[in-house]
C-alpha positions as CSV (number, residue, x, y, z in Angstrom):
1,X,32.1,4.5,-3.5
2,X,31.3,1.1,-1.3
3,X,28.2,0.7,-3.8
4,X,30.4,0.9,-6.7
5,X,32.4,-2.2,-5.6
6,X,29.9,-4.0,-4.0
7,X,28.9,-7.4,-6.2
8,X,26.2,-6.7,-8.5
9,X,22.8,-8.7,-7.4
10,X,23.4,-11.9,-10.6
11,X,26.7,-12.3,-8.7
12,X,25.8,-12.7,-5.5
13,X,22.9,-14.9,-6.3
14,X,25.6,-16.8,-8.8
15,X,28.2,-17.5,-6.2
16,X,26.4,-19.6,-3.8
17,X,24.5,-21.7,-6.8
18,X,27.9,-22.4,-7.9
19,X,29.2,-23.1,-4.6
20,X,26.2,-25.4,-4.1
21,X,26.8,-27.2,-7.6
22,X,30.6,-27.6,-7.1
23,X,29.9,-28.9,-3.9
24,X,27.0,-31.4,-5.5
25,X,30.0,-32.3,-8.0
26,X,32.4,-33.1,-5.7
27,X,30.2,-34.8,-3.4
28,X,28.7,-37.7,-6.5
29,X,32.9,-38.1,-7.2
30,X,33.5,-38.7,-3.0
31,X,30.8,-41.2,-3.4
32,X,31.6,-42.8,-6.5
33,X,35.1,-43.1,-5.4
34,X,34.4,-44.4,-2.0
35,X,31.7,-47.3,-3.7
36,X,34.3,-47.8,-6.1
37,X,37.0,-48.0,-3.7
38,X,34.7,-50.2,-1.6
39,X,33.9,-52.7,-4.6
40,X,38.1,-53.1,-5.2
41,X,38.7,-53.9,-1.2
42,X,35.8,-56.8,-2.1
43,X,37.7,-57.9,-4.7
44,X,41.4,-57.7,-2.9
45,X,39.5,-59.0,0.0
46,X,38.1,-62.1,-1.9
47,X,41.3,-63.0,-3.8
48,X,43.2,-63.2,-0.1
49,X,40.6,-65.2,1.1
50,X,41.0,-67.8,-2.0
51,X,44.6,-67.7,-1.0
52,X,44.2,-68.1,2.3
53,X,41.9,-71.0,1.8
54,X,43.8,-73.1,-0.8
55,X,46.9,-73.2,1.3
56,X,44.6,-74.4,4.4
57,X,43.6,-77.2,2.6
58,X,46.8,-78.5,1.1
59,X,48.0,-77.9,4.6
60,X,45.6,-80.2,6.2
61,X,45.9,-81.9,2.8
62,X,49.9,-82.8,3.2
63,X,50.3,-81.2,-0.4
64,X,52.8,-79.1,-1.3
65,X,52.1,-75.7,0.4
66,X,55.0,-73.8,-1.9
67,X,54.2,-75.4,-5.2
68,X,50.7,-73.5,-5.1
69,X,52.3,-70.5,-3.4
70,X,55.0,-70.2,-6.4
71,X,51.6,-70.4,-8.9
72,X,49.9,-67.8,-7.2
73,X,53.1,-65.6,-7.3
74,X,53.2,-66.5,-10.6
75,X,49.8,-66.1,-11.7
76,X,49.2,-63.0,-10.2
77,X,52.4,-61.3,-12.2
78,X,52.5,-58.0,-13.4
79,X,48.8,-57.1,-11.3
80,X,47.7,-55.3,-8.4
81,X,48.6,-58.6,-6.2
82,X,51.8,-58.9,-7.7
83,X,53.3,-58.0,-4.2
84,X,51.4,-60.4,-2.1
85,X,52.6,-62.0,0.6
86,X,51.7,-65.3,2.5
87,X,52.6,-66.4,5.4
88,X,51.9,-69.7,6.9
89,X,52.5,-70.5,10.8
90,X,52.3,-73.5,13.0
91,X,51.0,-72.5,16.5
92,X,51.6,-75.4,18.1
93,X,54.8,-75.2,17.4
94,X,55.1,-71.9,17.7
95,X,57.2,-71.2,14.0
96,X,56.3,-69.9,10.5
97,X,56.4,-72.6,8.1
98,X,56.2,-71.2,5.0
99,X,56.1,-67.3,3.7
100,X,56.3,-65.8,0.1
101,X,57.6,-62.1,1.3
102,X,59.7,-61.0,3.9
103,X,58.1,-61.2,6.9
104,X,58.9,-59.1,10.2
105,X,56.9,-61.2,12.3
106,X,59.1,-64.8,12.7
107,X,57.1,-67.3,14.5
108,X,53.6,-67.4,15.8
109,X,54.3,-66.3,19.2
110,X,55.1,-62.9,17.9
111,X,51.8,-62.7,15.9
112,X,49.6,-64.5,18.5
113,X,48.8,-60.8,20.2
114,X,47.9,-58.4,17.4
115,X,44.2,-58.3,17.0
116,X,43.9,-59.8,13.7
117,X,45.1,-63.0,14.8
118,X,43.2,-63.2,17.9
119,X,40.2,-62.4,15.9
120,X,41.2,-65.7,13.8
121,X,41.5,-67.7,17.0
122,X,38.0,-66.9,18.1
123,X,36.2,-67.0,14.8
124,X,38.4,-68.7,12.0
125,X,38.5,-65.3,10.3
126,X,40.8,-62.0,11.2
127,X,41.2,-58.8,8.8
128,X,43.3,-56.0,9.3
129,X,44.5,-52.8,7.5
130,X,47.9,-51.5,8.8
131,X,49.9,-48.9,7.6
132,X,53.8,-48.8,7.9
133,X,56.1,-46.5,5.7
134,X,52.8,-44.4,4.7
135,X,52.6,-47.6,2.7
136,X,48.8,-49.3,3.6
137,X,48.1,-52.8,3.7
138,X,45.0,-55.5,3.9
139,X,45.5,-58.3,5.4
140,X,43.4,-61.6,6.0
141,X,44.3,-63.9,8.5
142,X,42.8,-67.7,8.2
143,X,42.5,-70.2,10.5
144,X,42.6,-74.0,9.9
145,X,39.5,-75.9,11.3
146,X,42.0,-77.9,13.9
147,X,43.4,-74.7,14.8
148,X,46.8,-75.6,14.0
149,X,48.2,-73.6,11.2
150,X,47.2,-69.6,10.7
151,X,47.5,-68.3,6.9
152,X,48.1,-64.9,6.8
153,X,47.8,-62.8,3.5
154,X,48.2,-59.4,2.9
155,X,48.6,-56.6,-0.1
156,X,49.2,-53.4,-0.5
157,X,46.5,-51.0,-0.8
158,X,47.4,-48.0,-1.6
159,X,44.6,-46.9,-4.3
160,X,44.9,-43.4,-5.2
161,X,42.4,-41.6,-7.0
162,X,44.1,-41.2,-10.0
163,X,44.5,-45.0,-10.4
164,X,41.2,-45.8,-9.1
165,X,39.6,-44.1,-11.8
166,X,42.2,-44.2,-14.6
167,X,44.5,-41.4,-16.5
168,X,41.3,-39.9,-17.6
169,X,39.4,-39.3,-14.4
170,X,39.7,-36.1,-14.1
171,X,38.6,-34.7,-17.5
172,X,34.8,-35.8,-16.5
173,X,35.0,-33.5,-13.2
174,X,36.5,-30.8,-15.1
175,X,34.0,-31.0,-17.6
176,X,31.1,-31.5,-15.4
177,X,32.4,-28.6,-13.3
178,X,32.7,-25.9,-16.4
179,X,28.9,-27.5,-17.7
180,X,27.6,-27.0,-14.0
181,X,29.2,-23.4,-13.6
182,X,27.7,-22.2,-17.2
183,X,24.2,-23.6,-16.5
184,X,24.5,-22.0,-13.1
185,X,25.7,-18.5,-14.5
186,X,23.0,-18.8,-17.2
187,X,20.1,-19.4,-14.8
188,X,20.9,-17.2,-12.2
189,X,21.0,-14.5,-14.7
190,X,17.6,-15.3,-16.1
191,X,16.8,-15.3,-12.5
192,X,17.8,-11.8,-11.9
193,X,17.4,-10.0,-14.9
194,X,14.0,-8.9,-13.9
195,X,16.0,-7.4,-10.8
196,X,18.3,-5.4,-13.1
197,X,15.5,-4.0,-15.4
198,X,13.6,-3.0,-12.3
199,X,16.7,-1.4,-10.6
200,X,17.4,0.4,-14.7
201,X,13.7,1.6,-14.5
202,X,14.4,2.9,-11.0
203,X,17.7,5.0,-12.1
204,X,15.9,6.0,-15.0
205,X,12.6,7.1,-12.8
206,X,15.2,9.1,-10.5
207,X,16.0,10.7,-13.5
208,X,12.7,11.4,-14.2
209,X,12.4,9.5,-17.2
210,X,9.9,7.2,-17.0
211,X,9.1,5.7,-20.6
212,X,10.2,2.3,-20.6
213,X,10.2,-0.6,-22.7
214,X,8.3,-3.5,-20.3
215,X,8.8,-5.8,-23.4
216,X,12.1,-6.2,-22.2
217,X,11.2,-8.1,-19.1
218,X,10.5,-11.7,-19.8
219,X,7.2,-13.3,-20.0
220,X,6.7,-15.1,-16.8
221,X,5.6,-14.2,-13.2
222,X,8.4,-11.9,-12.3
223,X,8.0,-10.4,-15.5
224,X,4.1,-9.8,-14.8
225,X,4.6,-8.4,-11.9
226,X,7.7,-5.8,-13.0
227,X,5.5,-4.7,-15.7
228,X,2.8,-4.1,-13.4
229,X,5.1,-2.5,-10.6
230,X,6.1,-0.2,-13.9
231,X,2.7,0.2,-15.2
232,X,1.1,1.2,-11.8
233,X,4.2,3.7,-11.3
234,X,3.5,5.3,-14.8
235,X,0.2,5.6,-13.9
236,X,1.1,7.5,-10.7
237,X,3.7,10.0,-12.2
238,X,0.6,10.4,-14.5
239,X,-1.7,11.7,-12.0
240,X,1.2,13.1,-10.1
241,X,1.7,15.5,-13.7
242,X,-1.9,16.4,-14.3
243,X,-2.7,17.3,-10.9
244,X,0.6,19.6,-11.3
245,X,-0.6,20.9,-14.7
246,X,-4.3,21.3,-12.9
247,X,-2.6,22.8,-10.0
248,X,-0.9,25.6,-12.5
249,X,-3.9,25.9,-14.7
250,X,-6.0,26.8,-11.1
251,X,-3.3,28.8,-9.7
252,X,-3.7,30.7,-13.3
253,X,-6.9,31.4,-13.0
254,X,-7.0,32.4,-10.0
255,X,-4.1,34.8,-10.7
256,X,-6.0,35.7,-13.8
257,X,-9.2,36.1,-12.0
258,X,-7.8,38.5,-9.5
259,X,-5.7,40.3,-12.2
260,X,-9.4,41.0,-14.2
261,X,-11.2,42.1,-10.7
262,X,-7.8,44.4,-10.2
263,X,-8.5,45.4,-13.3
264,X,-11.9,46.1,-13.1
265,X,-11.9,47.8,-9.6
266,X,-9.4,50.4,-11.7
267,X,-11.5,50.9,-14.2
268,X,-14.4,51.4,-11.9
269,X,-12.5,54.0,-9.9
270,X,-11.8,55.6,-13.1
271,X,-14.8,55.6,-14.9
272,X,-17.1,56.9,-11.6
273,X,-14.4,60.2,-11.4
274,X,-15.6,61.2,-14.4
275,X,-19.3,61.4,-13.3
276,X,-18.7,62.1,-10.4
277,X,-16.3,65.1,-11.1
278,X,-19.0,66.4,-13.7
279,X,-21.7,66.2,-11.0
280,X,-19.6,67.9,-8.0
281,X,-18.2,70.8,-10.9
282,X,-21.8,71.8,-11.9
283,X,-23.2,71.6,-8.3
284,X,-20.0,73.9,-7.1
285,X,-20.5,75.9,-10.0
286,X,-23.9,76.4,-8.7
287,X,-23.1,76.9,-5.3
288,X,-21.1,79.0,-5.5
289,X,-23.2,81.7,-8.0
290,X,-26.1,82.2,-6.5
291,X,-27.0,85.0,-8.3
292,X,-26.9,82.9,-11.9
293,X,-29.7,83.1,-14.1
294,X,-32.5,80.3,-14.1
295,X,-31.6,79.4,-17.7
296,X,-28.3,78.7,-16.4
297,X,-28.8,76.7,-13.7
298,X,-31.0,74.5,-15.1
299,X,-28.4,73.6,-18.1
300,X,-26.0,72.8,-15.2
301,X,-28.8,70.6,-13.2
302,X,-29.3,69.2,-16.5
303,X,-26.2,67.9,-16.8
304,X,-25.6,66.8,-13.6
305,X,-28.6,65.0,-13.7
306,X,-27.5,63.0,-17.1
307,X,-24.4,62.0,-15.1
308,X,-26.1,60.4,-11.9
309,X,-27.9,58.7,-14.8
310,X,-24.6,57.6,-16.3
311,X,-23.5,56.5,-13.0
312,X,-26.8,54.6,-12.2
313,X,-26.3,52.7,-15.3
314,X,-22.6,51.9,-14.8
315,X,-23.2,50.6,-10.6
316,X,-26.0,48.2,-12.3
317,X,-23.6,47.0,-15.0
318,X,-20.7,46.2,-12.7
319,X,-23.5,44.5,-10.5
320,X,-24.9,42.6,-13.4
321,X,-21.2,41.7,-14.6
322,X,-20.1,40.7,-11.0
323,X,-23.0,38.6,-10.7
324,X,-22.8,36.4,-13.6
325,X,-19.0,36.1,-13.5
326,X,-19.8,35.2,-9.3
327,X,-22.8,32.9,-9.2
328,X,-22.8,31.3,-13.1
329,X,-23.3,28.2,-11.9
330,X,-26.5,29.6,-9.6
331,X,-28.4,31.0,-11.9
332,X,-32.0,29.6,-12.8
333,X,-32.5,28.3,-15.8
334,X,-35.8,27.2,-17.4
335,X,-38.2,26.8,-20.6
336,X,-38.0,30.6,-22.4
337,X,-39.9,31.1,-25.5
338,X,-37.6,33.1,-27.5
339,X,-39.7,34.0,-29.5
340,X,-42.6,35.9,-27.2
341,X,-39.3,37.2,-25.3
342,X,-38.1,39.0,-28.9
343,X,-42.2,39.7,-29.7
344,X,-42.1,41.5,-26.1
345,X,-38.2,43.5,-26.7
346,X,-39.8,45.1,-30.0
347,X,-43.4,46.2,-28.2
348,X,-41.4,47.5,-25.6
349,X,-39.3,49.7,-27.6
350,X,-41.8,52.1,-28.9
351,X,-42.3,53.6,-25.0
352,X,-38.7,53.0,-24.0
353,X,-36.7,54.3,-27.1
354,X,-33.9,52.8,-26.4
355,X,-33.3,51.7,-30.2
356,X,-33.5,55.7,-30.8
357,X,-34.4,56.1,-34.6
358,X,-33.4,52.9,-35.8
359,X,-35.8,50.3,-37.0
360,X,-36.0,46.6,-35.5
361,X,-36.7,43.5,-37.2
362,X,-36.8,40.5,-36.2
363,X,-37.7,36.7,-37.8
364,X,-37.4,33.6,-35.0
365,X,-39.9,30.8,-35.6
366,X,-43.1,29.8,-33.3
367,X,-42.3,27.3,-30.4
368,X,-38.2,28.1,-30.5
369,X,-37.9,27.3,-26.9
370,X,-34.8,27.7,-25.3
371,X,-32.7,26.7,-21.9
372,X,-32.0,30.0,-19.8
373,X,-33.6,32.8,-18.0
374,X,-35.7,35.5,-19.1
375,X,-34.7,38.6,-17.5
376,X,-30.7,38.0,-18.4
377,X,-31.8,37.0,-22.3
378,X,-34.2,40.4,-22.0
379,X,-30.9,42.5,-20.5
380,X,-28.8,41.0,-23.3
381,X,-31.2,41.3,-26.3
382,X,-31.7,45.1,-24.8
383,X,-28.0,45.6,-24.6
384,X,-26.8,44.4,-28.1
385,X,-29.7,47.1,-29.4
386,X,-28.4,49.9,-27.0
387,X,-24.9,49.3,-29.0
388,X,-26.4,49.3,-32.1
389,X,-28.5,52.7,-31.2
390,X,-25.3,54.4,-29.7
391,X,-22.6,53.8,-31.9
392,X,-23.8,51.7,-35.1
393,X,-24.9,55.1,-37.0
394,X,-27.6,52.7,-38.7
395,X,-31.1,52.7,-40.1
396,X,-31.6,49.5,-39.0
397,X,-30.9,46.5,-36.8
398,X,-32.5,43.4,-36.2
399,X,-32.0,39.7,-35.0
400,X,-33.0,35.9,-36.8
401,X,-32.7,32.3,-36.4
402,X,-29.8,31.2,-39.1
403,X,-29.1,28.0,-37.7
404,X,-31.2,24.7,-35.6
405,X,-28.9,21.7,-34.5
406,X,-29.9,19.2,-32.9
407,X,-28.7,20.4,-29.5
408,X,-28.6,24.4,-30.2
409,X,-30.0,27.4,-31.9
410,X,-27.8,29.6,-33.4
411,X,-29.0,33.2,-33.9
412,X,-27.7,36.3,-35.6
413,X,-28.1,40.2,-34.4
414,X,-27.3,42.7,-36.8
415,X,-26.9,46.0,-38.0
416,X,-26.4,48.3,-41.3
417,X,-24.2,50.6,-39.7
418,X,-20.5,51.5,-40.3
419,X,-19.1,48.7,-38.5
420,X,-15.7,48.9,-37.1
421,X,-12.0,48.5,-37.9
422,X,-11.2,45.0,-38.0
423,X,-8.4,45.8,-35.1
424,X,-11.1,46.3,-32.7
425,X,-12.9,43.2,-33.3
426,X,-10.9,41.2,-31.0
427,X,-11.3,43.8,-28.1
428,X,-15.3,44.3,-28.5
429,X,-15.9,42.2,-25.6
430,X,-13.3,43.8,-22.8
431,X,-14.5,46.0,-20.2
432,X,-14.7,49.3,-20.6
433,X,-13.2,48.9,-24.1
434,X,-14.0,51.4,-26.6
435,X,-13.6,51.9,-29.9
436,X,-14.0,56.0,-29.8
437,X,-13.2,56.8,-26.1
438,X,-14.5,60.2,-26.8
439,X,-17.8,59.4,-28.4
440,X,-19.0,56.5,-26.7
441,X,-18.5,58.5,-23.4
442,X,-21.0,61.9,-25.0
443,X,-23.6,58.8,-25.9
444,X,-23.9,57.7,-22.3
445,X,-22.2,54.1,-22.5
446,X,-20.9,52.6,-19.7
447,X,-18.5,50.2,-21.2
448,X,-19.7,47.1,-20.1
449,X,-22.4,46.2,-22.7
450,X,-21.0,43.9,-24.6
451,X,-19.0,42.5,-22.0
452,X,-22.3,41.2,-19.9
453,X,-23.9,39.9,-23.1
454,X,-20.6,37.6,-23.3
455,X,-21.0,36.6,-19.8
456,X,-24.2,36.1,-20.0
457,X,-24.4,33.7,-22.9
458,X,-21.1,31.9,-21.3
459,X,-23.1,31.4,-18.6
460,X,-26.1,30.0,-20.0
461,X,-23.8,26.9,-21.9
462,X,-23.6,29.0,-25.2
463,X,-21.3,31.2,-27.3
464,X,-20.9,34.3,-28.9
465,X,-18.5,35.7,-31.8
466,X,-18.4,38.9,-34.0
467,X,-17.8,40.2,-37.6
468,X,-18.3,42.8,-40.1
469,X,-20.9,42.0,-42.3
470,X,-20.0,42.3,-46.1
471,X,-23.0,44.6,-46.7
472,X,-22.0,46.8,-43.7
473,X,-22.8,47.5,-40.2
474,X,-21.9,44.3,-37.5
475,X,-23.1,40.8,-36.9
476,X,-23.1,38.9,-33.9
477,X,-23.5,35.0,-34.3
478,X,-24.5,33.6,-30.7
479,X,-25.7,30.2,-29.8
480,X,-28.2,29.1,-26.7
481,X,-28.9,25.7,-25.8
482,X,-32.4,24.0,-26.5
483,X,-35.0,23.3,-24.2
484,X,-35.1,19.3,-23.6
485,X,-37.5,17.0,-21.7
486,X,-34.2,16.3,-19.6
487,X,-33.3,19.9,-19.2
């Protein structure tokens, strides 16, 4: 509540200014008043001083001291010294000769001790301003040169500021006042309107909004320097909300990450029981009939036999998985001729078989060298031909250059076989993910085939995708990086 009623920042900059300005006002009208004051006691000062000294002279002159005195009366009629009075004394002896005015003081003996007149004795000149009846007077004593006869003239002098300045006088303060108080409102707030868009940006930032407009700030200093307090603070919250979204997008993946390997260490465990539960049911079978016939047994080692294999093949996949999702980024890389590697793959598969009846073609160009490494390309060419052989129900497969960029190759294995229902083309590349759980488990397949050629080709900077071919059977389109000078 006490920052509700406190004074806003423009005020209390405003207040003092215009305390400061009024007081600069009313400090020129003090001293023009007191100069202008100062220049009418000059003038009253003067004119006593003429009428001091005329009636000197026609004292000394045996003229006629009241004839002059009745023309000053006269003359100064209806003026500020239109209630002069004179007073003329004789000190030798000791009376008051003449006065125009009542005068309190009746012979010279009475004024002889106020300080005025002693002043006059000792230098021909005495001044004085008295005050009786809050009614202020000037007087001006003169001495003759003889020292005979003292002239003493004196005048009101009250001079209030009204009349010193006229009726008017006060309209120019008033006006110079309101003039003062608006330029000092007006500047002030100039002054401090960067301080109230700052403090709005503030409130605003506490609300966390913190788009602003920084053309309202005005184009000086101040304003420079708001809108580069609000720029650098933009800036901030900037960093501040992509490290947040970084943050999230790690905290993901690492969520995501240990999600997959949950998810794989499940699968794992359920695709060694089967195996393993084969191998242990024959060899208890066997055990436990040891009279059973030769041909027997033999089916039974058989078959136990095909399921070490099958669980052989599966502990290298998951290693071969787990080490390319693991150590991507340790891999070697290096110049691979991709075409002696294919030339290699199809000599091979006459002694290992692994393309079973199914006939292999291939068509990539001399000198298509290529950034990775040989034996993962070798275990992912040999893979996407196991598929084929297992579950493809083909004639033929085969694999061919369809595209050169200049950064990448862009190559294409494929098949004639049946192909598979478009609903299963998004899964092709999850572990253990099979289209004919039944099937694919009688053919030997681990489930991971596909899923460590993706990997592999993720790791090596390309990419892979998947489609059934209009003239049936699948393709897959997968890209690998060329070799470079800077490789």
């Amino acid at each position: 509540m006490a920052s509700k009623r406190r004074f806003s920042y423009q005020w209390r900059q405003f207040l003092p200014v215009l305390g400061l300005t009024w007081t600069a006002v009313v400090l020129f009208f003090v001293y023009f008043y007191n100069r202008e004051l100062e220049a009418r006691t000059t003038i009253y000062r003067n004119h006593l001083e003429f009428i001091c000294d005329r009636i000197l002279v026609a004292c000394q002159g045996d003229e006629d001291v009241m004839r002059f005195a009745n023309f000053t009366s006269r003359y100064f009629e209806s003026t500020q010294f239109s209630e002069v009075k004179v007073f003329v004394y004789d000190s030798q002896n000791n009376k008051l000769l003449y006065n125009i005015g009542t005068s309190i003081l009746q012979d010279y003996s009475d004024a002889a001790p106020l300080p005025e007149y002693k002043e006059a004795e000792l230098t021909g000149r005495g001044e004085a301003v008295t005050k009786a009846d809050e009614e202020v007077n000037l007087s001006i004593i003169k001495r003759s040169e003889d020292g005979k006869y003292f002239v003493h003239a004196t005048v009101p002098f009250n001079v209030p500021f009204k009349d010193l300045f006229g009726k008017k006088s006060f309209w120019p303060l008033i006006i110079l006042l309101i003039v003062a108080s608006a330029l000092s409102y007006i500047s002030t707030k100039l002054l401090t309107r960067n301080v109230t868009l700052l403090r709005d940006f503030a409130q605003k930032a506490a609300d966390g909004k913190v788009d602003y407009d920084v053309s309202k700030f005005p184009h000086d200093e101040l304003g420079d320097i708001s809108r580069e307090i609000i720029k650098i603070y933009q800036e901030k919250d900037a960093a501040v909300s992509k490290s947040e979204k970084e943050h999230k997008v790690a905290i993901n993946a690492i969520e995501e990450k240990a999600r997959v390997k949950k998810q794989l260490t499940n699968n794992i465990n359920h695709e060694l029981k089967t195996p393993v539960g084969v191998i242990r049911g024959y060899l208890e079978t066997i055990r436990s009939n040891p009279d059973m016939d030769n041909d027997t047994k033999n089916h039974f080692l058989n078959r136990a036999y095909e399921n070490v294999e099958r669980l052989c093949n599966l502990l290298t996949d998951v290693g071969a998985i787990t080490l390319l999702e693991d150590g991507a980024k340790n891999i070697p890389v290096s110049e691979v001729d991709f075409h002696d590697l294919v030339f290699t793959i199809e000599h091979d598969l006459r002694v290992t078989g692994i393309a079973g009846n199914m006939k292999f073609n291939y068509d990539i160009p001399l000198n298509c060298y290529v950034k990775g490494n040989s034996n993962l390309l070798t275990g992912l060419i040999s893979n996407l031909i196991k598929n084929a052989a297992q579950y493809s129900h083909g004639t033929e497969m085969g694999i061919k250059l369809v595209v050169e960029s200049e950064k990448h190759y862009t190559f294409s294995f494929y098949d004639n076989g049946v192909g598979v229902e478009p609903d299963h083309l998004p899964h092709l590349f999850e572990r253990f993910y099979r289209v004919d759980a039944g099937r694919s488990r009688k053919s030997g397949g681990t489930g991971l085939g596909l899923p460590i050629v993706k990997n592999t080709i993720e790791a090596l900077g390309g990419s892979i995708s998947v489609h059934n071919r209009t003239e049936g059977g699948l393709e897959f389109l997968f890209t690998l990086e060329k070799w470079t000078r800077h490789s």
